[in-house]
Backbone bond lengths (Angstrom), bond angles and torsions (degrees), N, CA, C in turn:
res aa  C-N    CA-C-N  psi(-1)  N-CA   C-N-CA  omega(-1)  CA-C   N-CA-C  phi
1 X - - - 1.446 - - 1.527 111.96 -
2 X 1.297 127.94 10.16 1.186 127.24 -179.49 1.522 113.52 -84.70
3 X 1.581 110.03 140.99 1.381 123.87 -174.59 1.300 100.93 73.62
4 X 1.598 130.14 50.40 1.061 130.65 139.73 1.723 101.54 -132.56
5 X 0.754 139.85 49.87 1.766 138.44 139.34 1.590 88.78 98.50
6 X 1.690 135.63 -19.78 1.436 129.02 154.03 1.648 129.17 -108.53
7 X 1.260 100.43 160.29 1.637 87.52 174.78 1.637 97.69 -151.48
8 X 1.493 113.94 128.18 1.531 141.26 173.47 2.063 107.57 -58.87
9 X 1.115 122.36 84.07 1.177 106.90 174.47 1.491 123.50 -105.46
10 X 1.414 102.22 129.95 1.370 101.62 -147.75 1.822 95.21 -100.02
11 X 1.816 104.93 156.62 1.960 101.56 -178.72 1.529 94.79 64.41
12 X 0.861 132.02 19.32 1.941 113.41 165.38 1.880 101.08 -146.40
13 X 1.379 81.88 106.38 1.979 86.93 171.82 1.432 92.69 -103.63
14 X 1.381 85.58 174.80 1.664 121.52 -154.42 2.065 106.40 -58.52
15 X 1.520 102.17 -14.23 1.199 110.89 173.65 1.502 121.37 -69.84
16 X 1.252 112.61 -29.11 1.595 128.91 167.43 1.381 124.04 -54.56
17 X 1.234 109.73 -22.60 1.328 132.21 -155.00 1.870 112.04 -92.59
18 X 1.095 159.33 153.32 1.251 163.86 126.11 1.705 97.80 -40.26
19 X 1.518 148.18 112.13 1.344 139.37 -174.27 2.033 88.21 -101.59
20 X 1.163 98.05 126.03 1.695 98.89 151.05 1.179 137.67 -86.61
21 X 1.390 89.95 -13.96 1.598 94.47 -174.14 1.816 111.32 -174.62
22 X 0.976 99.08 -177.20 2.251 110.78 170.29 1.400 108.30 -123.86
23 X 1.140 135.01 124.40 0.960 141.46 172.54 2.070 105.11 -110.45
24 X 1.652 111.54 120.16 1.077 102.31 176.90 1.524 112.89 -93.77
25 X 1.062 93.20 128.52 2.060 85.38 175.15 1.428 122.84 -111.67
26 X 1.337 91.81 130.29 1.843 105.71 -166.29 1.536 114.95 -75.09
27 X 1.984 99.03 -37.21 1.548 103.29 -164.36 1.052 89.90 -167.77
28 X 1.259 130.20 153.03 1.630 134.22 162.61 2.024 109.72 -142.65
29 X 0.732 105.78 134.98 1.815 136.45 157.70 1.329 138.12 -138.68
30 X 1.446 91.67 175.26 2.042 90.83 -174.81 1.143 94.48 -114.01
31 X 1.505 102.40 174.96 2.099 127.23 154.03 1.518 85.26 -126.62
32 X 1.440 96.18 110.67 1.730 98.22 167.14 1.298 118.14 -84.96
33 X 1.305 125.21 -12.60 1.855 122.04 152.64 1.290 93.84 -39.13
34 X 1.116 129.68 -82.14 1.420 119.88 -145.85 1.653 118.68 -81.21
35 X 1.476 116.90 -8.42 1.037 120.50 -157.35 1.413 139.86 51.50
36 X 1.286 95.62 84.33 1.753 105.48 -163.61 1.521 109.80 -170.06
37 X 1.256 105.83 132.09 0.966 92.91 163.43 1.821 116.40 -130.48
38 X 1.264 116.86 164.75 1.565 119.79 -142.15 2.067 95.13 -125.36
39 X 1.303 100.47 108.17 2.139 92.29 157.35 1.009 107.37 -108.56
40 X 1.131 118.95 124.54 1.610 151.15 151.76 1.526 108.93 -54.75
41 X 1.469 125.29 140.59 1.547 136.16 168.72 1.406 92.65 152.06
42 X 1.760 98.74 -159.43 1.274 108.71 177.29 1.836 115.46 -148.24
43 X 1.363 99.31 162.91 1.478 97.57 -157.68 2.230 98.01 -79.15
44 X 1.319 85.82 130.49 1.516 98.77 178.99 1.429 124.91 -76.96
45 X 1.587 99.70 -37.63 1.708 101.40 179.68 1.779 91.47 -153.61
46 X 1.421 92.26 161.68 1.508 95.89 156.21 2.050 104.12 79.79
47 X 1.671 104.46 -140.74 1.530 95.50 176.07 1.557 84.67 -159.95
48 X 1.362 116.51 -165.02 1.579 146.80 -133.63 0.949 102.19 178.86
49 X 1.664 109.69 119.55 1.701 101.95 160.99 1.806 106.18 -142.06
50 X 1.185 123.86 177.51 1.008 134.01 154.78 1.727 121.27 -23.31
51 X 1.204 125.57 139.29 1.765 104.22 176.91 1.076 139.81 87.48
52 X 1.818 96.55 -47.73 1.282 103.62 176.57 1.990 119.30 -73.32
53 X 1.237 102.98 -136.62 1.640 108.46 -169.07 1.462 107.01 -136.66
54 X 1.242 117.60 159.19 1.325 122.62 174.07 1.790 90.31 -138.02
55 X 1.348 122.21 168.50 1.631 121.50 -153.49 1.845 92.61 -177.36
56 X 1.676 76.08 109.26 1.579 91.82 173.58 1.176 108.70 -115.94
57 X 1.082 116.85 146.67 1.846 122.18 -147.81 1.980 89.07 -111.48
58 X 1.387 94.52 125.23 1.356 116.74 174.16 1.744 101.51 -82.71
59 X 1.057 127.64 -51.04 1.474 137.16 -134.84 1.448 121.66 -162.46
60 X 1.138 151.60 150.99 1.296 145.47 176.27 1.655 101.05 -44.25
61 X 1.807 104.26 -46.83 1.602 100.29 -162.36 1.654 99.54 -116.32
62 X 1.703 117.84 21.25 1.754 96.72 162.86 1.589 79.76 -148.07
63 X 1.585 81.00 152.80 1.380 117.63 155.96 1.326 145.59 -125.28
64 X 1.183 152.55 -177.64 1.356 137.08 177.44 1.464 100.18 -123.94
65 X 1.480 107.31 146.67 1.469 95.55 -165.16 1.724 84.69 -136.44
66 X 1.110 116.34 120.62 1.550 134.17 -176.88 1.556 111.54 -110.98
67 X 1.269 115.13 128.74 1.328 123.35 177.89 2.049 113.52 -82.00
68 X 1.239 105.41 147.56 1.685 87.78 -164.54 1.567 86.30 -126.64
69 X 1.412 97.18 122.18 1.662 134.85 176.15 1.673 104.53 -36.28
70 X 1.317 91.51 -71.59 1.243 100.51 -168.03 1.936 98.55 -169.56
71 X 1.583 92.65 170.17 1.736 101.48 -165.89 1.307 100.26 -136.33
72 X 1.794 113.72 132.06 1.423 97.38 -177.12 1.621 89.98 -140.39
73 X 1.340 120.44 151.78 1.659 129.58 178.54 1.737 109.56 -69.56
74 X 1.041 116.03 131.13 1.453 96.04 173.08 1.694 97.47 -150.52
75 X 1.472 100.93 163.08 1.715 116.04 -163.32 1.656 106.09 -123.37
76 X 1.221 118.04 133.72 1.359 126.23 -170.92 1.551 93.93 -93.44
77 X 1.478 116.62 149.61 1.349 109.64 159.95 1.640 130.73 -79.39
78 X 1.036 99.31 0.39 1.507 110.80 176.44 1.488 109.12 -117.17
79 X 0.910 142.41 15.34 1.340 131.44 -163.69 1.837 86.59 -153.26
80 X 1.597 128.01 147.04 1.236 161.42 -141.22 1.291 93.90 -128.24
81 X 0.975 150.10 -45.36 1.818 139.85 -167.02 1.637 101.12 -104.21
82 X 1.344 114.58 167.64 1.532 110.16 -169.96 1.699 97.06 -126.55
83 X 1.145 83.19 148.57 1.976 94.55 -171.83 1.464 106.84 -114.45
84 X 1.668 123.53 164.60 1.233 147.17 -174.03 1.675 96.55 -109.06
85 X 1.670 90.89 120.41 1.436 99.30 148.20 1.695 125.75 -100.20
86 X 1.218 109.31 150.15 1.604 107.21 -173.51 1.235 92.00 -109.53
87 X 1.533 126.44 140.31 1.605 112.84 169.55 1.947 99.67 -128.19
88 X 0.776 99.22 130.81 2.391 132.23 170.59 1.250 103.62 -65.35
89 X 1.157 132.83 126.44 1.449 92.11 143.01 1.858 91.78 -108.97
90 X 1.791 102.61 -172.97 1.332 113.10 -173.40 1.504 96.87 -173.88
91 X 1.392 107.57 178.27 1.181 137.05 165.78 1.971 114.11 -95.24
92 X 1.163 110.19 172.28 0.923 100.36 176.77 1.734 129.29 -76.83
93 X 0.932 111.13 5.90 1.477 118.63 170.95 1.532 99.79 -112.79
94 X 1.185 134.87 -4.91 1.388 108.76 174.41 1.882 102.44 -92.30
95 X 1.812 110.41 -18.83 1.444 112.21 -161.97 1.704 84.05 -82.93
96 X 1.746 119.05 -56.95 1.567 102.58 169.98 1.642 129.35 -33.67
97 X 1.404 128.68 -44.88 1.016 121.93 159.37 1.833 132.63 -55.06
98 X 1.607 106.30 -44.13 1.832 103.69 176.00 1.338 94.70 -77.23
99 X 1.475 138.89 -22.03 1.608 118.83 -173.26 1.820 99.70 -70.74
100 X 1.559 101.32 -55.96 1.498 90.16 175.19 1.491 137.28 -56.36
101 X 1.194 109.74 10.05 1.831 131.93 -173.72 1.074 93.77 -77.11
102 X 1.682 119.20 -60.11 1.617 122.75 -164.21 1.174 93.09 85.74
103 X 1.301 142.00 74.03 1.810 109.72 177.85 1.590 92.02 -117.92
104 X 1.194 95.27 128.03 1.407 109.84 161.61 1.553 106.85 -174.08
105 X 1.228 105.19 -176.77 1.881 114.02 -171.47 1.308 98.73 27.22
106 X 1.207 106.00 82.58 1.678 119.12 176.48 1.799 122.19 -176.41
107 X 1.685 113.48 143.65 1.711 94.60 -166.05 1.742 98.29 -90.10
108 X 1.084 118.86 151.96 1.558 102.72 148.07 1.461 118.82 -143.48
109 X 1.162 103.57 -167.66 1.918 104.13 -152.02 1.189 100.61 -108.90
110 X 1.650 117.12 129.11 1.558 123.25 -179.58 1.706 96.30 -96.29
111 X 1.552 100.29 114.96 1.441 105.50 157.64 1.793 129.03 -121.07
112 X 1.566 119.90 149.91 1.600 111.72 -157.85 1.350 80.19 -75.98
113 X 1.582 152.62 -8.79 1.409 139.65 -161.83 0.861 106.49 -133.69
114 X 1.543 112.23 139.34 1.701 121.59 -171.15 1.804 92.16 -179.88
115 X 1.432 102.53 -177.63 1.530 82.23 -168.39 2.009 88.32 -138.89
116 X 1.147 142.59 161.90 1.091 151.13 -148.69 1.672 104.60 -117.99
């Protein structure tokens, strides 16, 4: 999966890692026009930036380590607190793979290192 915006690293959990932050995620989907796909929540500790990674844990010993496009604030009309979108981009086998993740109601770990 490398050189598509994720990379599977296998024998290294999230403990290996420098964590910047928690990112909680509420819900995630794509727009496959554009190729992207987008998690919704909000950041729990720490920060998020551009570049860096977000890392959803497959397994005690793999994870997926996703590079994040870009981050933008956004406000629900029904809801009072304001949430972080994370946006992917990908191809269509990398958005088939995070759609089949299901990821949502779940924390994961913002790290500046991950590999593409």
């Amino acid at each position: 999966m490398k050189g598509r915006g994720i990379d599977i690293l296998r024998g290294q959990t999230m403990d290996t890692k420098i964590r910047q932050g928690q990112f909680e995620v509420i819900d995630s989907f794509a727009l496959r026009r554009r190729n992207e796909f987008y998690l919704i929540g909000q950041q729990i500790e720490g920060t998020v930036q551009e570049r860096w990674f977000i890392n959803v844990p497959l397994s005690k010993s793999l994870s997926l380590s996703v590079r994040i496009k870009a981050v933008e604030d956004i406000e629900i009309s029904s809801e009072i607190r304001k949430y972080k979108l994370l946006i992917v981009s990908g191809d269509n086998e990398t958005i088939d793979l995070l759609l089949g993740l299901k990821i949502g109601s779940e924390f994961l770990d913002i790290t500046i290192e991950g590999e593409d």
